[in-house]
mmCIF file of the N, C-alpha and C atoms, coordinates in Angstrom:
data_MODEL
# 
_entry.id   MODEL 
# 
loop_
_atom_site.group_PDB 
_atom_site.id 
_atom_site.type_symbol 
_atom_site.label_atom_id 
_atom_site.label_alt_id 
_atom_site.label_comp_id 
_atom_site.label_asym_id 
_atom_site.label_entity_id 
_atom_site.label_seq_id 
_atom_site.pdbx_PDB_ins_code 
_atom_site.Cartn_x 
_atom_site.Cartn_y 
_atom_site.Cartn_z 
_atom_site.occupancy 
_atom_site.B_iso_or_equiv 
_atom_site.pdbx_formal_charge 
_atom_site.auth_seq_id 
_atom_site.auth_comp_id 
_atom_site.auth_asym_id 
_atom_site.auth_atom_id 
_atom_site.pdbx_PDB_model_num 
ATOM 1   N N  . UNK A 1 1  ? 0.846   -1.172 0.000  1.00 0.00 ? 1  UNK A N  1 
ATOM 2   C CA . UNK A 1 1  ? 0.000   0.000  0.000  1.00 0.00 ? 1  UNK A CA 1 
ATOM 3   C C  . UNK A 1 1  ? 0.898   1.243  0.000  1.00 0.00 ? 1  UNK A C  1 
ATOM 4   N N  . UNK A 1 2  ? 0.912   2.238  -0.588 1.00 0.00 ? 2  UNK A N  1 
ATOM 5   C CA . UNK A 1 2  ? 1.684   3.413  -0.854 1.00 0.00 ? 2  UNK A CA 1 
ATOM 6   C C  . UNK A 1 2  ? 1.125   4.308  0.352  1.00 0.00 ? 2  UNK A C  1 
ATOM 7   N N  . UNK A 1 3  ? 1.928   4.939  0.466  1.00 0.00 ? 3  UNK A N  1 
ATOM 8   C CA . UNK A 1 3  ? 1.635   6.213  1.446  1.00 0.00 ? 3  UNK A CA 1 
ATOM 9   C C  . UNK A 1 3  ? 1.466   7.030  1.047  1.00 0.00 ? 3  UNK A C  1 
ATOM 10  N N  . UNK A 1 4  ? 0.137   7.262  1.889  1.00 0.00 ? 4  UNK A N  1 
ATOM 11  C CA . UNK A 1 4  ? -1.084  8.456  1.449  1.00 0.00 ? 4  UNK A CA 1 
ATOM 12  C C  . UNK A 1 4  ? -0.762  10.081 2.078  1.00 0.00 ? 4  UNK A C  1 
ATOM 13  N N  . UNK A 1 5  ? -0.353  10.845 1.614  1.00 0.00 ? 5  UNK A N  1 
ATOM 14  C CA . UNK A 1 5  ? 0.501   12.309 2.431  1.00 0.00 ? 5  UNK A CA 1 
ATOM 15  C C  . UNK A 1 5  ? -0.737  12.858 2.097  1.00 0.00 ? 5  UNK A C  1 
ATOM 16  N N  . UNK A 1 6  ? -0.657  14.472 2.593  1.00 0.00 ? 6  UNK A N  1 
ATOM 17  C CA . UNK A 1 6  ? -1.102  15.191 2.202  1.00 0.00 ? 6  UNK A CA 1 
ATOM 18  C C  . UNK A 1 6  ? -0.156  16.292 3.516  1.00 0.00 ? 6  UNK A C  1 
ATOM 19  N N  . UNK A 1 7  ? -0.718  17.971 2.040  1.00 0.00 ? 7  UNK A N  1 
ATOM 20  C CA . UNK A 1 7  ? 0.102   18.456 2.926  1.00 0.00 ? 7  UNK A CA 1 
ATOM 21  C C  . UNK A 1 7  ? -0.231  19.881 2.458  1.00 0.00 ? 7  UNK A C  1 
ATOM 22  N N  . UNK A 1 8  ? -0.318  21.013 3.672  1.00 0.00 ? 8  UNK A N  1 
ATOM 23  C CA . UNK A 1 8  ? 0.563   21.106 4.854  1.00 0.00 ? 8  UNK A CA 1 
ATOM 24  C C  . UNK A 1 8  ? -0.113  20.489 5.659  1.00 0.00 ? 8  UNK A C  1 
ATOM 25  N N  . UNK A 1 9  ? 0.799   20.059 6.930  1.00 0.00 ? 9  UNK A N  1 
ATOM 26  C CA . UNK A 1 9  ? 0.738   19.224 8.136  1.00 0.00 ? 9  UNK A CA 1 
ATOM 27  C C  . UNK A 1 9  ? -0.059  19.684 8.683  1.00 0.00 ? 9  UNK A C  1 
ATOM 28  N N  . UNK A 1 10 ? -0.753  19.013 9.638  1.00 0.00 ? 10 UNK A N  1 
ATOM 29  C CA . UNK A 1 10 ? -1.484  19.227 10.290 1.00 0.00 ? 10 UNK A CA 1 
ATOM 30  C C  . UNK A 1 10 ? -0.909  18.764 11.901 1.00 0.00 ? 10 UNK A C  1 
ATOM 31  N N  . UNK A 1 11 ? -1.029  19.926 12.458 1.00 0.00 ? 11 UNK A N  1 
ATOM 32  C CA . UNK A 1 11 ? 0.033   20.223 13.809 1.00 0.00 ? 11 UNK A CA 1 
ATOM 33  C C  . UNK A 1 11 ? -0.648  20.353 15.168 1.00 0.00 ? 11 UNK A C  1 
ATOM 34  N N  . UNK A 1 12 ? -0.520  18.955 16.259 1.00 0.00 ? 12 UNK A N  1 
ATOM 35  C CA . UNK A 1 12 ? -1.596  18.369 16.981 1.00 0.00 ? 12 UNK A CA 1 
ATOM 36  C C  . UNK A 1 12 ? -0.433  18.561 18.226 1.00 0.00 ? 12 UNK A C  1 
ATOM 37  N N  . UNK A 1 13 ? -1.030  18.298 19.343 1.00 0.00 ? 13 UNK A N  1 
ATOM 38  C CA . UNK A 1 13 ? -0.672  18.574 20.603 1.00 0.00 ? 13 UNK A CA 1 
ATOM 39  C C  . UNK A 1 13 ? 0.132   16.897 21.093 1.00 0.00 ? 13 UNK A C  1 
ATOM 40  N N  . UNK A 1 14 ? 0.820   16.433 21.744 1.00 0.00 ? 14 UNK A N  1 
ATOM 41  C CA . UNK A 1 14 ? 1.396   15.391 21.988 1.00 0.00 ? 14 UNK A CA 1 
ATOM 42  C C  . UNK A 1 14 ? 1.304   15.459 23.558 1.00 0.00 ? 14 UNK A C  1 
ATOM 43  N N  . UNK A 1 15 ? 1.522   14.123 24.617 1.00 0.00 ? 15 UNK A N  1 
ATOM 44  C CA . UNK A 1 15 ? 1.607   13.918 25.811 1.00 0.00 ? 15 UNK A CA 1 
ATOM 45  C C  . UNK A 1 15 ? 2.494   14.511 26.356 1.00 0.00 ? 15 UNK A C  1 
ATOM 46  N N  . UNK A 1 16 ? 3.972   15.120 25.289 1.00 0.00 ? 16 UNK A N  1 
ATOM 47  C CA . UNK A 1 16 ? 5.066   15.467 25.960 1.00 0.00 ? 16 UNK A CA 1 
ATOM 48  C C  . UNK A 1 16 ? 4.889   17.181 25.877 1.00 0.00 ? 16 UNK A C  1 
ATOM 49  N N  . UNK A 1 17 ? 4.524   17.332 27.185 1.00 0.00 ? 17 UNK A N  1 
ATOM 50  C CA . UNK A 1 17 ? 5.047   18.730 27.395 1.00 0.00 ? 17 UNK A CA 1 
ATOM 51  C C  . UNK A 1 17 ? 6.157   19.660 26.453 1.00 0.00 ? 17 UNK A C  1 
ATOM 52  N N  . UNK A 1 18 ? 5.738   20.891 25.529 1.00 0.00 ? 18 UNK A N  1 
ATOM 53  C CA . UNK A 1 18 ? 6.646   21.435 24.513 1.00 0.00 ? 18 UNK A CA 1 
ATOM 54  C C  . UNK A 1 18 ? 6.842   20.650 23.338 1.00 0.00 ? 18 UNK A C  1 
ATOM 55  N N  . UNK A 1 19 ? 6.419   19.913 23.146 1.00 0.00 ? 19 UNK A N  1 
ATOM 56  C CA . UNK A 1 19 ? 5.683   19.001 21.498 1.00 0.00 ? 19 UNK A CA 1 
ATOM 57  C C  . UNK A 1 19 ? 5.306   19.268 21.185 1.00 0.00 ? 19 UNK A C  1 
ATOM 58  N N  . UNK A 1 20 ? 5.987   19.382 19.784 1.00 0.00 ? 20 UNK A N  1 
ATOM 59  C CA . UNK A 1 20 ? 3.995   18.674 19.085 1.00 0.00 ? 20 UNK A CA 1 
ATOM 60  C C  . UNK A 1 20 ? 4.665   18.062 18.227 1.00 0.00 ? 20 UNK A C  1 
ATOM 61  N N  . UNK A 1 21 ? 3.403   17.482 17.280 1.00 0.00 ? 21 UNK A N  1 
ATOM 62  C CA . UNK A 1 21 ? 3.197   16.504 16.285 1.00 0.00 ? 21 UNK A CA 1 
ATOM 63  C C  . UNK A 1 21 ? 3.060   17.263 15.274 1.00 0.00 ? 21 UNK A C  1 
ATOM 64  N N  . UNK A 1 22 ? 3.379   16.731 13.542 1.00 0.00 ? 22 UNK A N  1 
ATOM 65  C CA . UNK A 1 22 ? 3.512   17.712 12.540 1.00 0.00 ? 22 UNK A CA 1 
ATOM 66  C C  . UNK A 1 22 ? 2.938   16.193 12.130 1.00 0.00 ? 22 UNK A C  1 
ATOM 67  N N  . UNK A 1 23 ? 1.233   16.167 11.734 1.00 0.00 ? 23 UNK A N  1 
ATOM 68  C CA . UNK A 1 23 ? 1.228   15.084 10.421 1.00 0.00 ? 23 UNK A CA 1 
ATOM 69  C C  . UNK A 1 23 ? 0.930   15.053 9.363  1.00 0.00 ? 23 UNK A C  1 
ATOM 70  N N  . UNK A 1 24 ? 1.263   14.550 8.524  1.00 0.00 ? 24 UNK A N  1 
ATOM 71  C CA . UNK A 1 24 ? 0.920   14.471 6.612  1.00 0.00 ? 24 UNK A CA 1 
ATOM 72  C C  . UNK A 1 24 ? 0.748   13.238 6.177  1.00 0.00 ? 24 UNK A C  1 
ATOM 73  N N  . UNK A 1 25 ? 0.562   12.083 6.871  1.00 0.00 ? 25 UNK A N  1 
ATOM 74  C CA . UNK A 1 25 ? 0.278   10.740 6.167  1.00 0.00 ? 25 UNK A CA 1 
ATOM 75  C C  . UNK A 1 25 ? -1.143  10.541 7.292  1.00 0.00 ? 25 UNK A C  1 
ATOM 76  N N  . UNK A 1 26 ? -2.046  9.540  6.323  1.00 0.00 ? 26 UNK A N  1 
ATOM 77  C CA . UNK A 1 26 ? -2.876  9.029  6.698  1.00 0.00 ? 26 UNK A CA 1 
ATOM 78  C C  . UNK A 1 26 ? -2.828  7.996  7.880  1.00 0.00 ? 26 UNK A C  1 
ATOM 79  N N  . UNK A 1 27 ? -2.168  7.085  7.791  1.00 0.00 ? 27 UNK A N  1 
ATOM 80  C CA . UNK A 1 27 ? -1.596  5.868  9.015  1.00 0.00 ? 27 UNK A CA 1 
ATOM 81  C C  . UNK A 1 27 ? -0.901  6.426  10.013 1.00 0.00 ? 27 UNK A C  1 
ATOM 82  N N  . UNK A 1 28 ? -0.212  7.804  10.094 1.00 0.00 ? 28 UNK A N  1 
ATOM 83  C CA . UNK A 1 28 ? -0.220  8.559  11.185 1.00 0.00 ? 28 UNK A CA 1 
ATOM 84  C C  . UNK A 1 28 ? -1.371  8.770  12.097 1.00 0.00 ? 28 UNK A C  1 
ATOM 85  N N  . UNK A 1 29 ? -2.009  9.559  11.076 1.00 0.00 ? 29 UNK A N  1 
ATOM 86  C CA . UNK A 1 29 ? -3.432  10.208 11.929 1.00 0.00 ? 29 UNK A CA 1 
ATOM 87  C C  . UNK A 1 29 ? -4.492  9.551  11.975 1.00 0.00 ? 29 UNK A C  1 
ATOM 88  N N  . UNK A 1 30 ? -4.300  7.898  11.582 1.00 0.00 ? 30 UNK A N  1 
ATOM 89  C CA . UNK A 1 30 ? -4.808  7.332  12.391 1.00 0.00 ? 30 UNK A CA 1 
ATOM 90  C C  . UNK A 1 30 ? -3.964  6.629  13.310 1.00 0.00 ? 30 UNK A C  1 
ATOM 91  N N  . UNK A 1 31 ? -3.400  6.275  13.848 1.00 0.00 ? 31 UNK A N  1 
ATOM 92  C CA . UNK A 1 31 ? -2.777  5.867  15.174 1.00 0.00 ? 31 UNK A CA 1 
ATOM 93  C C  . UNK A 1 31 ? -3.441  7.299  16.352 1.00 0.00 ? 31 UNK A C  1 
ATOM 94  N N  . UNK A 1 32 ? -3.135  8.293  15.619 1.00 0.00 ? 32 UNK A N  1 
ATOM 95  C CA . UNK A 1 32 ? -3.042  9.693  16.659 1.00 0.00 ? 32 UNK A CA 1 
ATOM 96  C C  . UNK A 1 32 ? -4.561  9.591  16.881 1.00 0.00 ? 32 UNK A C  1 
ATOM 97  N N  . UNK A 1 33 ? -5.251  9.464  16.162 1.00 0.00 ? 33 UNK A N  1 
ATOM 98  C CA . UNK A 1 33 ? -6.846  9.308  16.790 1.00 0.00 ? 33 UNK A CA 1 
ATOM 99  C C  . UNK A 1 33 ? -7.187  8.249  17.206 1.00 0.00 ? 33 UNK A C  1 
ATOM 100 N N  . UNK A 1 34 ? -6.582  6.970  17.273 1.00 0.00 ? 34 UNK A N  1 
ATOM 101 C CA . UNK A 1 34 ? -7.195  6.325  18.181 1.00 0.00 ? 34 UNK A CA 1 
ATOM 102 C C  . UNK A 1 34 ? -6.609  6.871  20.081 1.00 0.00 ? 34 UNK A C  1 
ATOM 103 N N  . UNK A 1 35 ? -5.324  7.681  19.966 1.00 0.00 ? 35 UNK A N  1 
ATOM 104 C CA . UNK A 1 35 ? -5.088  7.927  21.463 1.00 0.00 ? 35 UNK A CA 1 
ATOM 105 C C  . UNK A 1 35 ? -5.722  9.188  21.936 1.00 0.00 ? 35 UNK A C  1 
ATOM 106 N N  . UNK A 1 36 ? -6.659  9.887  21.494 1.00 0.00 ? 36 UNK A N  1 
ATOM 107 C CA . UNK A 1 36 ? -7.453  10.550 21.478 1.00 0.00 ? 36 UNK A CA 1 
ATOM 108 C C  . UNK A 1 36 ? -8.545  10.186 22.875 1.00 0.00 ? 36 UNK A C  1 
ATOM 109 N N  . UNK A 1 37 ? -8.881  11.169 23.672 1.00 0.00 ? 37 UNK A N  1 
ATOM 110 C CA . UNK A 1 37 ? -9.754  10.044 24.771 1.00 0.00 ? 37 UNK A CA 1 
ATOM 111 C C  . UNK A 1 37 ? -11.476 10.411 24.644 1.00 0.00 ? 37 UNK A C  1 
ATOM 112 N N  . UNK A 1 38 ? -11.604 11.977 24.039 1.00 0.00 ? 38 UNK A N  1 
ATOM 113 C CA . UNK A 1 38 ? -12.862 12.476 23.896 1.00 0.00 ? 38 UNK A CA 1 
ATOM 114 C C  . UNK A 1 38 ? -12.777 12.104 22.114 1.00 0.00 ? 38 UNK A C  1 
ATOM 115 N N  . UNK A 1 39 ? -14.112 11.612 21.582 1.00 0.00 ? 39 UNK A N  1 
ATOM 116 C CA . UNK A 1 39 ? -14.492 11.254 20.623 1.00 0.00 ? 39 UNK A CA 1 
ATOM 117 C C  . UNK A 1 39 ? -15.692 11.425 20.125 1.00 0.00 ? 39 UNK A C  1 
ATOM 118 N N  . UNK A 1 40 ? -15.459 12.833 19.672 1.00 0.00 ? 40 UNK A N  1 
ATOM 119 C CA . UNK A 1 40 ? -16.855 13.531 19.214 1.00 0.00 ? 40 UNK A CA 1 
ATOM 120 C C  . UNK A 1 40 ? -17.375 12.990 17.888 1.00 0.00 ? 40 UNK A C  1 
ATOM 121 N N  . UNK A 1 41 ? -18.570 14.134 17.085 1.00 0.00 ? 41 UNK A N  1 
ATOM 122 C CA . UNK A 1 41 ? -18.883 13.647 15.903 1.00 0.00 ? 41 UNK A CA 1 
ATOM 123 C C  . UNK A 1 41 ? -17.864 13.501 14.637 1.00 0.00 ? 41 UNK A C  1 
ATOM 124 N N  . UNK A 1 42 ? -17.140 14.865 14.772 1.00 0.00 ? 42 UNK A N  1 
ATOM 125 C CA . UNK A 1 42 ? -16.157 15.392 13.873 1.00 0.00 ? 42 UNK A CA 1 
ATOM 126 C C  . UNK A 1 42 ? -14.864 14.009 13.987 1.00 0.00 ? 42 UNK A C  1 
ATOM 127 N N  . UNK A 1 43 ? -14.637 13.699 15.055 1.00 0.00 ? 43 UNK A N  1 
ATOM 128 C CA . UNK A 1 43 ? -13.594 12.388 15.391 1.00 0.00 ? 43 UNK A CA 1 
ATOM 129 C C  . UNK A 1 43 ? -14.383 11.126 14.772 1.00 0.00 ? 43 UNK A C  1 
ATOM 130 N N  . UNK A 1 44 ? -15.589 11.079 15.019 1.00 0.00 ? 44 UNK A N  1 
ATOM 131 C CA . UNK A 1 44 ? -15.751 9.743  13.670 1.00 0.00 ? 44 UNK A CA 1 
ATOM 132 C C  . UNK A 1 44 ? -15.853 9.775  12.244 1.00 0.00 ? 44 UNK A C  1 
ATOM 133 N N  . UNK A 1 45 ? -16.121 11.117 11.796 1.00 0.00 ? 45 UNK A N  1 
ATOM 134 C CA . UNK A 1 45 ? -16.155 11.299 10.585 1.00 0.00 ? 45 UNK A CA 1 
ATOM 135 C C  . UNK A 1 45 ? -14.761 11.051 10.287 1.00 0.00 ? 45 UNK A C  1 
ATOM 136 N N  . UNK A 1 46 ? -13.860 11.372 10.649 1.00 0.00 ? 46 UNK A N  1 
ATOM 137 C CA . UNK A 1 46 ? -12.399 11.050 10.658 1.00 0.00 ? 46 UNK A CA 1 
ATOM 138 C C  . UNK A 1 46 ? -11.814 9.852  10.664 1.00 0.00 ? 46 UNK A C  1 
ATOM 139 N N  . UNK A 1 47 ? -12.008 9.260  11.685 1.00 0.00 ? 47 UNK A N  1 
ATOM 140 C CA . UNK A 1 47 ? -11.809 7.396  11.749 1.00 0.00 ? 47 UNK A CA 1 
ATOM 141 C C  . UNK A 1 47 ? -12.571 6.955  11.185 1.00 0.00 ? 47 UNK A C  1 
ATOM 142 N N  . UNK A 1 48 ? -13.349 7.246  10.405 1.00 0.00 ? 48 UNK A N  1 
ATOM 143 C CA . UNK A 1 48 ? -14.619 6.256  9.314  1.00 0.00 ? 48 UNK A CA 1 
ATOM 144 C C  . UNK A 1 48 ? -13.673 6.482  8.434  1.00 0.00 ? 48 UNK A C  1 
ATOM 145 N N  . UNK A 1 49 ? -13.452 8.129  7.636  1.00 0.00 ? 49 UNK A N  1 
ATOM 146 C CA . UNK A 1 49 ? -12.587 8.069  6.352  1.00 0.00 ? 49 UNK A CA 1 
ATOM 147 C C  . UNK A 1 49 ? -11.167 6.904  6.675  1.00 0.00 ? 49 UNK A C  1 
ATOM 148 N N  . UNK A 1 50 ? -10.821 7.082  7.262  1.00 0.00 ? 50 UNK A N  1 
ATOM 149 C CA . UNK A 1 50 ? -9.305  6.723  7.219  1.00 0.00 ? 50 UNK A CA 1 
ATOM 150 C C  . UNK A 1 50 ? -9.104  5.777  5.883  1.00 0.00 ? 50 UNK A C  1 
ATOM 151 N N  . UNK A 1 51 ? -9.937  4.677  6.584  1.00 0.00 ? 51 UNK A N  1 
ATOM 152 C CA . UNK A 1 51 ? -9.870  3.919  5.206  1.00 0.00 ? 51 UNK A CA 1 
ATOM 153 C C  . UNK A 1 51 ? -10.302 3.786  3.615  1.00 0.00 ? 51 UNK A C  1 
ATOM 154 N N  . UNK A 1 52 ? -11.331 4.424  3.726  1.00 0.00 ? 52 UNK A N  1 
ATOM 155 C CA . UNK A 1 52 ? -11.390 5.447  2.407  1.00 0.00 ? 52 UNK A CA 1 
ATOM 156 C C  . UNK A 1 52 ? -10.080 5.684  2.039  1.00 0.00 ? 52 UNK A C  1 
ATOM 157 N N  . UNK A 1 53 ? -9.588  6.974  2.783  1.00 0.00 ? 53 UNK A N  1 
ATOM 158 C CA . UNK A 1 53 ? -8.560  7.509  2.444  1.00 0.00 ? 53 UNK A CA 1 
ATOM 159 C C  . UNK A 1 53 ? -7.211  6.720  2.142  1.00 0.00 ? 53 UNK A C  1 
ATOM 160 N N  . UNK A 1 54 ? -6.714  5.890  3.134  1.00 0.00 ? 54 UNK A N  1 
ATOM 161 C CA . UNK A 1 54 ? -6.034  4.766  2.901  1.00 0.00 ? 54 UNK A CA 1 
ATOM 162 C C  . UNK A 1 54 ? -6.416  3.943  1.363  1.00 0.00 ? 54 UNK A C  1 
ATOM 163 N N  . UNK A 1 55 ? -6.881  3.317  1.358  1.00 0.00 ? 55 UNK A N  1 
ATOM 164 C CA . UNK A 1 55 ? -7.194  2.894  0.391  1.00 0.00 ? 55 UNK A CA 1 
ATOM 165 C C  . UNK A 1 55 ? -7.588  3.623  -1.659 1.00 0.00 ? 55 UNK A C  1 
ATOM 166 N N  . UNK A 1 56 ? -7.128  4.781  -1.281 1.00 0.00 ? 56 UNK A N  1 
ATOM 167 C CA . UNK A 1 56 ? -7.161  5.866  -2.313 1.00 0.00 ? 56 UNK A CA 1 
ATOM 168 C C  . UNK A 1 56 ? -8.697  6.111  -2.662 1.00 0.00 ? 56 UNK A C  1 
ATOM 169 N N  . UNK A 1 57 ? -9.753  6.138  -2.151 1.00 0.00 ? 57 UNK A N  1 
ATOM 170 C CA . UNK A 1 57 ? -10.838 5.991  -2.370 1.00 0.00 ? 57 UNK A CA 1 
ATOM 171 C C  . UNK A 1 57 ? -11.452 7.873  -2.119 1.00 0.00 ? 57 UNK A C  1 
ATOM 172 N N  . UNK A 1 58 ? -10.684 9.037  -1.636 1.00 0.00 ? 58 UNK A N  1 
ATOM 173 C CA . UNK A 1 58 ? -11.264 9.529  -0.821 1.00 0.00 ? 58 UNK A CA 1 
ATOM 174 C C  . UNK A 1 58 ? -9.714  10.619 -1.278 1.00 0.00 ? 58 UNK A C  1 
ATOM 175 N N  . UNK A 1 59 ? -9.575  11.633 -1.725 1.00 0.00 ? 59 UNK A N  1 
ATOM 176 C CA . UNK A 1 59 ? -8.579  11.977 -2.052 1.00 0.00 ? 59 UNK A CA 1 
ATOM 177 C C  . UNK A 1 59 ? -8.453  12.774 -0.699 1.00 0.00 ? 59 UNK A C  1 
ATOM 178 N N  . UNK A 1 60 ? -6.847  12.786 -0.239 1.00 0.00 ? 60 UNK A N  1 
ATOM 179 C CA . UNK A 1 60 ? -5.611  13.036 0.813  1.00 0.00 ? 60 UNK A CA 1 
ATOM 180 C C  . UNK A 1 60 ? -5.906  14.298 1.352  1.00 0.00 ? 60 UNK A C  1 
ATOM 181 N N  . UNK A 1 61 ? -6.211  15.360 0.539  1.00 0.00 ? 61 UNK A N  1 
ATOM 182 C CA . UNK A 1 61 ? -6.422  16.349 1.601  1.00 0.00 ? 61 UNK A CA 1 
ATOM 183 C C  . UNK A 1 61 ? -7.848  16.930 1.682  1.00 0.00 ? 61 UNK A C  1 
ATOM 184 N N  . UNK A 1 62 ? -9.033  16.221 1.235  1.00 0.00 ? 62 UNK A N  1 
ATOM 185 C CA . UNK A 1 62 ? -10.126 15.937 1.932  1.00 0.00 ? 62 UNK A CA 1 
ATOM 186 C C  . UNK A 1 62 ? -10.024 15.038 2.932  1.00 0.00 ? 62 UNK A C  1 
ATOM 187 N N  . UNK A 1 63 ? -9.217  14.145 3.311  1.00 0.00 ? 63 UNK A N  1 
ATOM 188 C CA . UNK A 1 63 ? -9.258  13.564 4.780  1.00 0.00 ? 63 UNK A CA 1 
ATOM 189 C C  . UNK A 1 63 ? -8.415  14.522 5.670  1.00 0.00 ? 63 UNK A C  1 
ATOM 190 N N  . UNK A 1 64 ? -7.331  15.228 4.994  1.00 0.00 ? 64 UNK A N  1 
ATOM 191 C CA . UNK A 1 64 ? -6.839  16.519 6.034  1.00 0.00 ? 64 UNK A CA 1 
ATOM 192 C C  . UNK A 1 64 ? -8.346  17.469 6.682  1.00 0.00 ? 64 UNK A C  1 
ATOM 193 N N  . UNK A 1 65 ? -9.003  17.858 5.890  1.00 0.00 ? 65 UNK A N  1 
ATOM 194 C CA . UNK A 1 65 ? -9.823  18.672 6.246  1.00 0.00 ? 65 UNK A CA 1 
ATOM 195 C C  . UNK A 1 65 ? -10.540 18.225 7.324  1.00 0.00 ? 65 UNK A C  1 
ATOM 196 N N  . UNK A 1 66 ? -10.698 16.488 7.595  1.00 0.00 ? 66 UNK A N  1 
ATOM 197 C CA . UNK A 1 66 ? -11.686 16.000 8.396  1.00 0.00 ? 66 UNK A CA 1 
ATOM 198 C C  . UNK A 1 66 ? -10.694 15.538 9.580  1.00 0.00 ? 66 UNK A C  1 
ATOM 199 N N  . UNK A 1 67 ? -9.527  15.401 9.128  1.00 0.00 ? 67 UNK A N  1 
ATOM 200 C CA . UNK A 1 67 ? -8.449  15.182 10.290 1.00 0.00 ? 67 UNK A CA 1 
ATOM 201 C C  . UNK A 1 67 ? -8.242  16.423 11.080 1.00 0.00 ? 67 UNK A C  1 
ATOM 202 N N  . UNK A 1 68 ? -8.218  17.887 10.511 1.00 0.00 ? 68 UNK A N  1 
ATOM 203 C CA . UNK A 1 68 ? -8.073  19.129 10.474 1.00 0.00 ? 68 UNK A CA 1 
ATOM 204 C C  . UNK A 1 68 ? -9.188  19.333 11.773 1.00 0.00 ? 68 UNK A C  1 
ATOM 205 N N  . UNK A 1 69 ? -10.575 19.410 11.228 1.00 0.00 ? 69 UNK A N  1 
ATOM 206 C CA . UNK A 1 69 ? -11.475 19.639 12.215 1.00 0.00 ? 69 UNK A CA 1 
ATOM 207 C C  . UNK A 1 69 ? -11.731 18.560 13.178 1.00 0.00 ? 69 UNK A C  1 
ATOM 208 N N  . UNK A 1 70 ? -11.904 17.218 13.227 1.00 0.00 ? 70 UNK A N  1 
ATOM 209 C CA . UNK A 1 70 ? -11.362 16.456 14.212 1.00 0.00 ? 70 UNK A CA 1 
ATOM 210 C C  . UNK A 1 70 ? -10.617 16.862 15.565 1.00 0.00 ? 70 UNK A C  1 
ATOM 211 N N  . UNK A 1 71 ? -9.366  17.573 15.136 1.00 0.00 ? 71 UNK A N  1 
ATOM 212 C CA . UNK A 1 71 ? -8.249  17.855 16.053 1.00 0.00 ? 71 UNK A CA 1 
ATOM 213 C C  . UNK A 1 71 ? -8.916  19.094 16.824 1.00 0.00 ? 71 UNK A C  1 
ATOM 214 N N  . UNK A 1 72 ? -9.565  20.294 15.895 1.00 0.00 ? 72 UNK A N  1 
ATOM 215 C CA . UNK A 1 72 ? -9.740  21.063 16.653 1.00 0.00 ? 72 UNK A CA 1 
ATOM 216 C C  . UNK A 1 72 ? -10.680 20.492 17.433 1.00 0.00 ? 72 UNK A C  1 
ATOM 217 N N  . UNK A 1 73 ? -12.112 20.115 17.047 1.00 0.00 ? 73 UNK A N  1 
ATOM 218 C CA . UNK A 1 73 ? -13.099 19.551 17.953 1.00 0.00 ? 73 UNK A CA 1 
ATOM 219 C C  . UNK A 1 73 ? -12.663 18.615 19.071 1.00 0.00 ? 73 UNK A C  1 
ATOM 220 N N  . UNK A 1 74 ? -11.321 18.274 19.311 1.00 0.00 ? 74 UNK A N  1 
ATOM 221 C CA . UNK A 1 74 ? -10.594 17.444 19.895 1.00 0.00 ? 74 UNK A CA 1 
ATOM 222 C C  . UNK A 1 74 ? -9.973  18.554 21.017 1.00 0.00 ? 74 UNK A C  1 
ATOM 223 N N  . UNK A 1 75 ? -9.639  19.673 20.675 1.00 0.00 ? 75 UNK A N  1 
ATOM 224 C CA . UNK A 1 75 ? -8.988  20.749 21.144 1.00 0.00 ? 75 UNK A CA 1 
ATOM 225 C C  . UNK A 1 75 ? -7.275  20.318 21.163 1.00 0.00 ? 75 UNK A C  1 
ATOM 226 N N  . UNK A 1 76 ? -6.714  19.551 20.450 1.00 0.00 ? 76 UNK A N  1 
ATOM 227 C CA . UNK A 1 76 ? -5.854  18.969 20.141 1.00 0.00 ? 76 UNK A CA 1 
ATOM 228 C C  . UNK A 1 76 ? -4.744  19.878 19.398 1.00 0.00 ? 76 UNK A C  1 
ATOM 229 N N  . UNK A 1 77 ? -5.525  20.692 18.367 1.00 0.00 ? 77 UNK A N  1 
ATOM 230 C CA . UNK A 1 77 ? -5.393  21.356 17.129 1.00 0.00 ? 77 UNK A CA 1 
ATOM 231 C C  . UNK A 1 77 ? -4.421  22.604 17.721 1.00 0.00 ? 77 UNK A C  1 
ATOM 232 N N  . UNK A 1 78 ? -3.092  22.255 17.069 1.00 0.00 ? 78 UNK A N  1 
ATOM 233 C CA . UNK A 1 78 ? -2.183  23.522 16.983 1.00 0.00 ? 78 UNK A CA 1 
ATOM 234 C C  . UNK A 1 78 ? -1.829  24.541 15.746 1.00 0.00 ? 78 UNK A C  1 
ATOM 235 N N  . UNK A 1 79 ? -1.681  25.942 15.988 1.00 0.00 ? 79 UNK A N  1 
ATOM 236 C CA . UNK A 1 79 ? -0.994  26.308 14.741 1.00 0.00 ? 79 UNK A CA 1 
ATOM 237 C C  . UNK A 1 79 ? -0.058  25.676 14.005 1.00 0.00 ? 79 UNK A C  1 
ATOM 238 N N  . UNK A 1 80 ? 0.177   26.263 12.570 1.00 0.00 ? 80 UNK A N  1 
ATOM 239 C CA . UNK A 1 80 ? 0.961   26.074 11.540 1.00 0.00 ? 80 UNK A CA 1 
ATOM 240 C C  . UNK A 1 80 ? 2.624   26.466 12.503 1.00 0.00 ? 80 UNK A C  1 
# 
């Protein structure tokens, strides 16, 4: 399976204090949403695409957009 990017990154908050996360592949942001602990609407629209997206079904930065708002609805969501 090829790796699915898209880009610019999308820049999420991490456990480690003064982190963050910069992501652009799909199999990233999903790992990063399953450690997610609040899982709103916007967070399943997100983990439903994945595989869409994975699977080229669902072009790369229309799943940014849903990874994008996800994070914020997550409050996760950092600047560029």
């Amino acid at each position: 399976m090829p790796l699915r990017c898209f880009n610019p990154p999308v820049y999420v908050k991490t456990d480690r204090p003064g982190f963050r996360l910069g992501i652009s592949r799909i199999d990233t942001a999903a790992e990063e949403l399953l450690k997610w602990s609040n899982r709103g609407p916007k967070w399943r629209l997100a983990a439903e695409a994945c595989l869409t997206a994975m699977d080229g079904k669902m072009p790369t930065n229309d799943f940014r957009v849903l990874f994008e708002d996800a994070a914020e609805e997550e409050e996760m969501l950092l600047p560029d």
